[in-house]
KEKEDO-651178 format. One line per 8 residues: number of its first residue (from 1); their letters; for each residue y, x, z of N, C-alpha, C. Coordinates in steps of 0.1 Angstrom, whole numbers, plus 5000, padded with zeros to 4 digits. Last residue first. Layout:
// residues N
NUM = a = Y:X:Z:Y:X:Z:Y:X:Z | ...
END
This chain:
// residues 263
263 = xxxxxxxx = 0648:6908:1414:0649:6924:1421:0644:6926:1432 | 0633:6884:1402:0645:6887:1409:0638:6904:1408 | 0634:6878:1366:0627:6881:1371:0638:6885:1384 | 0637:6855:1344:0648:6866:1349:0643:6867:1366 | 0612:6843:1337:0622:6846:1321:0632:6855:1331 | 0590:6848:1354:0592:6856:1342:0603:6857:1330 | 0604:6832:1375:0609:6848:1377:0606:6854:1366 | 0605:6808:1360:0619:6815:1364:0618:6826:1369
255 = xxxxxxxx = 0579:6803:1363:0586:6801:1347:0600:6809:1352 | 0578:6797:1390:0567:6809:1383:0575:6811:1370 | 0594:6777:1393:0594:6786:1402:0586:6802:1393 | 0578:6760:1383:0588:6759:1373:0596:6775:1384 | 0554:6756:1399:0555:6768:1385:0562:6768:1377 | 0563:6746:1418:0558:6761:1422:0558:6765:1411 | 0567:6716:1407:0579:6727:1415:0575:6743:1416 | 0542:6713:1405:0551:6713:1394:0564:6723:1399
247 = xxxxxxxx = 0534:6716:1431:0528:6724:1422:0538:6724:1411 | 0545:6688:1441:0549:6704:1445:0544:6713:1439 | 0535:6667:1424:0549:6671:1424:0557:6683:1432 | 0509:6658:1422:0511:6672:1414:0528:6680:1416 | 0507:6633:1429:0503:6645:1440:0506:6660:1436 | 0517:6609:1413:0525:6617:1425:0521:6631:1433 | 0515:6610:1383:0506:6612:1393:0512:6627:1402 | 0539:6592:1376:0525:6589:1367:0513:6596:1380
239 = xxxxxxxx = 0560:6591:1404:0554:6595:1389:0540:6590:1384 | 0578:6562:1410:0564:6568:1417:0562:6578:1406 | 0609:6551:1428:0601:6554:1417:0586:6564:1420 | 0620:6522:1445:0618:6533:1445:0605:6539:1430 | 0649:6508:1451:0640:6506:1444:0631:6522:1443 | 0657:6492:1482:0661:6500:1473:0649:6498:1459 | 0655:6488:1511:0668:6477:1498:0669:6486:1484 | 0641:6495:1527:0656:6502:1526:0662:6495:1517
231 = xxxxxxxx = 0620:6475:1535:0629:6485:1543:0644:6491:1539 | 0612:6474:1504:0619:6462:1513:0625:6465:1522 | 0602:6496:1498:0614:6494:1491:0622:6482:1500 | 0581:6498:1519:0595:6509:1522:0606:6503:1514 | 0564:6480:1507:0573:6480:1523:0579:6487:1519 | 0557:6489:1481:0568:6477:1486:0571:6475:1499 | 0545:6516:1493:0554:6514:1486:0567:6501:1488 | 0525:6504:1506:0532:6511:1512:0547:6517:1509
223 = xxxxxxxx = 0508:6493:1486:0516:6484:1497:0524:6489:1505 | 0505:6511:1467:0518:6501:1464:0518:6491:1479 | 0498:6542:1471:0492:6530:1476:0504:6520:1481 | 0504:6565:1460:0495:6559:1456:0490:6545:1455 | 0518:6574:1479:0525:6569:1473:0516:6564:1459 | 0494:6588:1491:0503:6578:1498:0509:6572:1490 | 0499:6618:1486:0488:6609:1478:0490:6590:1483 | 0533:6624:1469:0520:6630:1478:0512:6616:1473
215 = xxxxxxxx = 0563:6603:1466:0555:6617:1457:0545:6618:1465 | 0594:6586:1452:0581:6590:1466:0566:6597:1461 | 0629:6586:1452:0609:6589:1445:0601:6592:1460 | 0652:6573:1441:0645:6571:1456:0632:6574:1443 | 0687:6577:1429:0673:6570:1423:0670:6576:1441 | 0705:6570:1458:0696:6565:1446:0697:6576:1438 | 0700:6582:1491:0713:6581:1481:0698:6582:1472 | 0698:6578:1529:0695:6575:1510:0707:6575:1501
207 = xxxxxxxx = 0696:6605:1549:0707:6591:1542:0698:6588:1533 | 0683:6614:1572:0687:6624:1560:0700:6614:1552 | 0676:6590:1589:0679:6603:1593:0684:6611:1584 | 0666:6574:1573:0678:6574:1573:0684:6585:1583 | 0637:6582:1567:0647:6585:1557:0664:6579:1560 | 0627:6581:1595:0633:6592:1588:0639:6593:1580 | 0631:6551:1590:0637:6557:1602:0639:6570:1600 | 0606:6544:1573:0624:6541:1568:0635:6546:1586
199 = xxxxxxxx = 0589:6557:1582:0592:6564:1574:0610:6559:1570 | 0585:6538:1606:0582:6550:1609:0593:6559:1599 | 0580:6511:1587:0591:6514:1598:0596:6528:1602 | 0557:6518:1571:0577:6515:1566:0584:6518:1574 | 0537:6517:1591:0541:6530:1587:0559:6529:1577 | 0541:6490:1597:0538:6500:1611:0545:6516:1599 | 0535:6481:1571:0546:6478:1583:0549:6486:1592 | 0505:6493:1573:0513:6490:1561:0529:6492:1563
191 = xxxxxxxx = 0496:6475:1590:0493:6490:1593:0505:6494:1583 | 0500:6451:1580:0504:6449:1591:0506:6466:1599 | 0480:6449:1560:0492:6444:1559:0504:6452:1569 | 0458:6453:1578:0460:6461:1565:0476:6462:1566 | 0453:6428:1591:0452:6438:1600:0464:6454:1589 | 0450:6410:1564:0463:6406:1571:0466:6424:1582 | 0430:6417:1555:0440:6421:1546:0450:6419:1551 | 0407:6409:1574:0414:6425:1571:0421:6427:1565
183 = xxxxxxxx = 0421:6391:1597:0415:6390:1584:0418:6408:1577 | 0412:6384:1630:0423:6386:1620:0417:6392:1610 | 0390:6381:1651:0392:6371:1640:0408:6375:1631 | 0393:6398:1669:0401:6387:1675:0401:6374:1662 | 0381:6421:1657:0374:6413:1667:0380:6403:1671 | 0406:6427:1646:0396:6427:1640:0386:6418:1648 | 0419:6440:1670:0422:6429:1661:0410:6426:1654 | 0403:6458:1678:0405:6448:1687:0410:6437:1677
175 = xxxxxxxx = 0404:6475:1655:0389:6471:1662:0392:6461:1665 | 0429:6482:1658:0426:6476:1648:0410:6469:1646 | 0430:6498:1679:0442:6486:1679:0433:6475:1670 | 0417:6520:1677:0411:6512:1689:0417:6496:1686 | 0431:6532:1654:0415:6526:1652:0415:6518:1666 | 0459:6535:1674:0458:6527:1658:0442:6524:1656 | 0449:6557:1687:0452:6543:1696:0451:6533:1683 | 0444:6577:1670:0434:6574:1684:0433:6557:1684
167 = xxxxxxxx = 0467:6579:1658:0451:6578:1651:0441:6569:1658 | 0496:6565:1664:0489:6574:1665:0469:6571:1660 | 0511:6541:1661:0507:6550:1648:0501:6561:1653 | 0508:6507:1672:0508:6519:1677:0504:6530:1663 | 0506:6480:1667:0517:6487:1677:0517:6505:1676 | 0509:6454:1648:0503:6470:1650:0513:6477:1657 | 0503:6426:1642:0517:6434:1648:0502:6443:1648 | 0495:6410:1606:0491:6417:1620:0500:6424:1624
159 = xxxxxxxx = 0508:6391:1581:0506:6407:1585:0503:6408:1602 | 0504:6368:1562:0508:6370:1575:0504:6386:1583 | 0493:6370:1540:0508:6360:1540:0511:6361:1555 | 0485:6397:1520:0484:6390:1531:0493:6379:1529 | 0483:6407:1497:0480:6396:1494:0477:6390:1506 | 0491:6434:1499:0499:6425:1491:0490:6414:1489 | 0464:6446:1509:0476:6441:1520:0486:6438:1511 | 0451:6452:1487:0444:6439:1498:0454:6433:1505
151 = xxxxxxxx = 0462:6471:1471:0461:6461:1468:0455:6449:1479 | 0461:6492:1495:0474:6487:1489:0472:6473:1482 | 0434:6496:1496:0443:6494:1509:0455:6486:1506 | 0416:6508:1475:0418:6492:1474:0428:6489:1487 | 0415:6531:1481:0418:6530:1470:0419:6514:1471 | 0395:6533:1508:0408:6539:1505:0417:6533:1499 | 0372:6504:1508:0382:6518:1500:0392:6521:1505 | 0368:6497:1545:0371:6494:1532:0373:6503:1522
143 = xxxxxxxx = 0360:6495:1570:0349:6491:1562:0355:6488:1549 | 0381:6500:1588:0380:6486:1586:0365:6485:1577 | 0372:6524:1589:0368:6515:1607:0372:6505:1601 | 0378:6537:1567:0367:6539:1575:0365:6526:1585 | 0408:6529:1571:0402:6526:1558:0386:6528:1563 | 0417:6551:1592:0417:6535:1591:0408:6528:1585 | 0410:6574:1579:0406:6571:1593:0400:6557:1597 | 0427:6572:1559:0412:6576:1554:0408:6571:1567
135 = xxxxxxxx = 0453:6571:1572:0447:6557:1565:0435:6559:1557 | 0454:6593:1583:0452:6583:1594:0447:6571:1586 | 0453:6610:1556:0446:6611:1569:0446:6602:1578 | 0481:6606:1550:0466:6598:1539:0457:6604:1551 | 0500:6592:1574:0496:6601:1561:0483:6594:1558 | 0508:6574:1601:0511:6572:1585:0513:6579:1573 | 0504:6607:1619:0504:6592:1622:0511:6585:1606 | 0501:6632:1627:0496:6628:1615:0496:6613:1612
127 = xxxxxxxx = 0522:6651:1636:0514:6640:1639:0516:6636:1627 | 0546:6675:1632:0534:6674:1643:0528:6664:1646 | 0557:6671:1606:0544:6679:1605:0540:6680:1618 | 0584:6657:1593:0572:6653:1605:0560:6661:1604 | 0613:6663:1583:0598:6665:1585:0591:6662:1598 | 0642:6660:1563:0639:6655:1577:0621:6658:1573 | 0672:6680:1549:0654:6670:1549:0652:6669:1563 | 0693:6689:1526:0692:6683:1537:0676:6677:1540
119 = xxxxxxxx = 0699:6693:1497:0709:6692:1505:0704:6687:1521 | 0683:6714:1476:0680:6707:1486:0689:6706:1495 | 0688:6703:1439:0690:6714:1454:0692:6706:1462 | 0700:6690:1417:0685:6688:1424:0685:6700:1437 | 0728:6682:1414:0718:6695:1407:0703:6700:1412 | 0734:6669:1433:0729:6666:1420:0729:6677:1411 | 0708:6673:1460:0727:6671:1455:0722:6669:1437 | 0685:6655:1481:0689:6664:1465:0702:6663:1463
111 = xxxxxxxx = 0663:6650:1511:0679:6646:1502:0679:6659:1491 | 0634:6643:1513:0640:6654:1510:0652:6646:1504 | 0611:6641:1541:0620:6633:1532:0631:6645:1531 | 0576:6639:1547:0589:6644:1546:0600:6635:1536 | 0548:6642:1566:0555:6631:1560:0565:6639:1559 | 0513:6652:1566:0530:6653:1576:0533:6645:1564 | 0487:6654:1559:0489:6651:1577:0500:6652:1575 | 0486:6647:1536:0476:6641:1540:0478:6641:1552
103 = xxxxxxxx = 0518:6633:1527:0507:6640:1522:0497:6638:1533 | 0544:6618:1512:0533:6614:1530:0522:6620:1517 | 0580:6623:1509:0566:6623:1504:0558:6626:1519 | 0608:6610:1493:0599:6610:1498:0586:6614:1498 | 0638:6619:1480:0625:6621:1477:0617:6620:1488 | 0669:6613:1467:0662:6615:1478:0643:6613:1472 | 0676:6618:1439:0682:6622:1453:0683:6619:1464 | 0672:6617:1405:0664:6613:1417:0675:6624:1429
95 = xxxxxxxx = 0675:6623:1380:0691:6617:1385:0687:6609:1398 | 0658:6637:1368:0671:6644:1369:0679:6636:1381 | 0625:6635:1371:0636:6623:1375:0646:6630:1378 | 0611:6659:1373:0605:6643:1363:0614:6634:1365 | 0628:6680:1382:0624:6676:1367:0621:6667:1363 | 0632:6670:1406:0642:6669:1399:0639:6667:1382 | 0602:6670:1416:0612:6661:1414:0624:6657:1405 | 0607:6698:1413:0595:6692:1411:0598:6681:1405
87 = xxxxxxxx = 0621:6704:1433:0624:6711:1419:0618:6704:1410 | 0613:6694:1458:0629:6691:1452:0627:6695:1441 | 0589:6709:1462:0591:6693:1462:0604:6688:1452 | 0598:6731:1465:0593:6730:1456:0593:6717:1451 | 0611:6730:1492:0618:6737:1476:0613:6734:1462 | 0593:6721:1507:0607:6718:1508:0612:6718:1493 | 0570:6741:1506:0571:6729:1505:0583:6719:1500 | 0588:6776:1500:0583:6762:1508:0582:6754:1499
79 = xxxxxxxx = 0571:6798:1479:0581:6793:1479:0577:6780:1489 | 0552:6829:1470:0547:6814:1480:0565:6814:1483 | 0538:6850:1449:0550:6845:1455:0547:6835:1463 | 0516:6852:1437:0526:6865:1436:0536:6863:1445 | 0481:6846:1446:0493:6843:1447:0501:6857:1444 | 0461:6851:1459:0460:6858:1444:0475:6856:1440 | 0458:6842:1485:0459:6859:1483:0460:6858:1468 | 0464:6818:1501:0459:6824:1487:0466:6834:1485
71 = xxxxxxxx = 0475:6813:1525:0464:6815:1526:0458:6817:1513 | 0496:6802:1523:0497:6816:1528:0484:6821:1529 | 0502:6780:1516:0499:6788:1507:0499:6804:1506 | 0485:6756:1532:0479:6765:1530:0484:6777:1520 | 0508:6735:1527:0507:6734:1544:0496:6748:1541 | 0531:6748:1501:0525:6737:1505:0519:6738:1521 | 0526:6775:1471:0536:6764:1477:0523:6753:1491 | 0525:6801:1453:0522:6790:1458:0533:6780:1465
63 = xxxxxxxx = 0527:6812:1416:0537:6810:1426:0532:6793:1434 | 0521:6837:1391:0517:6826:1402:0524:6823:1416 | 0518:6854:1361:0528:6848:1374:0522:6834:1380 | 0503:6854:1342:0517:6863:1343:0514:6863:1357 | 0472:6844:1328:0478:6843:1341:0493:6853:1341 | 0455:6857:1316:0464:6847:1308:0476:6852:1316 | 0428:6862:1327:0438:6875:1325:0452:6869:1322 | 0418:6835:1334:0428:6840:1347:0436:6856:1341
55 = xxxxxxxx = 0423:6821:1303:0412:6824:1311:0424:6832:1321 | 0419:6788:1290:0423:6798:1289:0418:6807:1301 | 0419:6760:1284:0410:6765:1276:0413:6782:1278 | 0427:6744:1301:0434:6744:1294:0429:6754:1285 | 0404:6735:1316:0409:6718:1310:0420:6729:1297 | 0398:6757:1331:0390:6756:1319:0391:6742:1311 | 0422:6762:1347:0423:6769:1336:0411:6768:1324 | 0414:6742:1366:0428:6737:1357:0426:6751:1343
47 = xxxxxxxx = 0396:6752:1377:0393:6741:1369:0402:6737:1359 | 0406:6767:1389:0396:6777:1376:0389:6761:1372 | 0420:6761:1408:0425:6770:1390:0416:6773:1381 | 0402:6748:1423:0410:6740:1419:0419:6750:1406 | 0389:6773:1431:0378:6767:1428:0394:6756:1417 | 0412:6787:1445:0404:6791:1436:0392:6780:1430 | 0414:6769:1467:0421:6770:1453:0421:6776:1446 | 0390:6766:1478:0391:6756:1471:0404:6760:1459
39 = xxxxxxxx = 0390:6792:1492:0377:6787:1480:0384:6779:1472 | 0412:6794:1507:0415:6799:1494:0403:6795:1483 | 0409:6758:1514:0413:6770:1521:0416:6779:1503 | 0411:6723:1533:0418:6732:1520:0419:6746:1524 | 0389:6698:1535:0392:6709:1549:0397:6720:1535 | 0390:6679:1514:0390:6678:1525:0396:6687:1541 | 0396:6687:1485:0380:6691:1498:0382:6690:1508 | 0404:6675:1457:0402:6667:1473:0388:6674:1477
31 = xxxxxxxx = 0430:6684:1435:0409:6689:1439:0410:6681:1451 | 0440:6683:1406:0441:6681:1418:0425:6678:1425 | 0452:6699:1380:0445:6692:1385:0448:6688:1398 | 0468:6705:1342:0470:6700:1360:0459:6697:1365 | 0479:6716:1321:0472:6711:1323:0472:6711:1339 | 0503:6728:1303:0493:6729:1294:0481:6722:1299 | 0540:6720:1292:0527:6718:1308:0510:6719:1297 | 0560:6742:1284:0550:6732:1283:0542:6734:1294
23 = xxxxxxxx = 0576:6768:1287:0575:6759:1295:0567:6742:1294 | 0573:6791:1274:0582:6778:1272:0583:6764:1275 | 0548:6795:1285:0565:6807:1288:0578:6796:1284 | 0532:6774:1300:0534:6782:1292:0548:6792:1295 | 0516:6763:1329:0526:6758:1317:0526:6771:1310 | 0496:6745:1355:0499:6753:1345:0508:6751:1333 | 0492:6735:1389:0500:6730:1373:0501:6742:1367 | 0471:6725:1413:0474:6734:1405:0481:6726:1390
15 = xxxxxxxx = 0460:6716:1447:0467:6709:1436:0468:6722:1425 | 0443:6706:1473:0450:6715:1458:0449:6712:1450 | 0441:6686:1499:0438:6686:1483:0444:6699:1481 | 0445:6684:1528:0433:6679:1523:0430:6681:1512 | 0470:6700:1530:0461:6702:1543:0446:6694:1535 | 0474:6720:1501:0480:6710:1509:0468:6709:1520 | 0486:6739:1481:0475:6740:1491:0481:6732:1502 | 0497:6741:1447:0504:6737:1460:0487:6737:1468
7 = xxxxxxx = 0504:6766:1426:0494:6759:1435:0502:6755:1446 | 0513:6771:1391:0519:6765:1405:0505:6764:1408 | 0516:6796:1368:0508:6785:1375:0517:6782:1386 | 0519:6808:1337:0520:6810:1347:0520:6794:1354 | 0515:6828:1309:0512:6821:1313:0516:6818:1325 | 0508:6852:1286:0522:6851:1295:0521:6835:1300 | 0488:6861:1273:0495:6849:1268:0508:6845:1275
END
């Protein structure tokens, strides 16, 4: 059927996007196991290939991406993080140029020229300090969802000082608050802040230039969102479902070696 896939293998989720020769998206998933190896991305296509009713002979062309994609052997190709992000992007928002994204342990920020090419990035991949990892951490030791973090901390009116973004010292921080009678949506708030700062410091390391997307699983969670917009003065955009945005990249990657294949 001439078929071909993106997997992004990210440090907690895989991801997988499938499309056709003409480039229709026929179906996406995204898998959370926690500890990401080849099981899972195998386990994460053969879920995406039974949403799209088709079977792995289909398959042309596969092209990985992400913190694990050296680690899928079924792969044809593995393209960075970096590259893929940008392409990814570019598609669901042409006129996007700059792109944020906090995956589960690194944070990046990608400048775009306007042809969506990557003019420049700044990465944090040695500390996992304001990814979806430190606020699964957090989210634990306050006794809260994940998934409810963003909505509790837009409803502080006084955010808690948080000093510190490392893992260790951040849970010890937030015990102590916590024990001091501060309100967990305020403690929230205030984590929330700690990580804007962090992130609107790398993204002016690179520059902002408008539209502004923010992509990985993070950008899930609107309190972190309205901080950064408030940080930078900007407006920023989220897709429908931010985590698929390097996989998209990987198999618009996959769609381009089958229509002109390199040498």
């Amino acid at each position: 059927m001439g078929l071909v896939a993106g997997v992004d293998i990210g440090s907690i989720t895989a991801k997988t996007v499938l499309m056709d020769r003409d480039g229709r998206l026929l179906a996406q998933k995204v898998l959370h196991q926690g500890i990401v190896n080849e099981a899972a991305a195998l386990a994460c296509m053969g879920a995406t290939l039974h949403d799209a009713g088709v079977a792995q002979d289909d398959l042309e062309f596969i092209v990985t991406t992400g913190y694990g994609r050296s680690l899928v052997s079924f792969g044809h190709k593995n393209v960075t993080e970096i590259s893929c992000h940008a392409r990814g992007a570019h598609y669901l928002f042409p006129d996007v140029h700059t792109v944020i994204d906090i995956g589960g342990q690194d944070s990046k920020v990608i400048s775009l020229d306007d042809a969506g090419r990557v003019a420049g990035f700044n990465m944090n991949d040695k500390c996992a300090a304001g990814t979806g990892r430190f606020l699964e951490v957090l989210a634990r030791a306050l006794d809260v969802a994940l998934e409810d973090m963003g909505r509790m901390s837009q409803v502080s009116g006084n955010p808690a000082q948080v000093s510190s973004l490392c893992t260790v010292f951040a849970e010890s921080e937030i015990v102590s608050l916590s024990a001091q009678g501060n309100p967990k949506v305020d403690i929230i708030a205030g984590l929330h802040e700690a990580i804007g700062r962090r992130l609107q410091a790398m993204v002016k390391g690179v520059g902002v230039r408008p539209r502004v997307m923010m992509s990985g699983g993070v950008a899930k969670n609107q309190g972190v969102v309205r901080v950064l917009e408030r940080l930078l003065a900007i407006e920023i955009v989220v897709p429908e479902e931010p985590q698929i945005v390097g996989a998209l990249g990987a198999v618009l990657y996959a769609l381009e070696e089958v229509k002109s294949p390199t040498v």
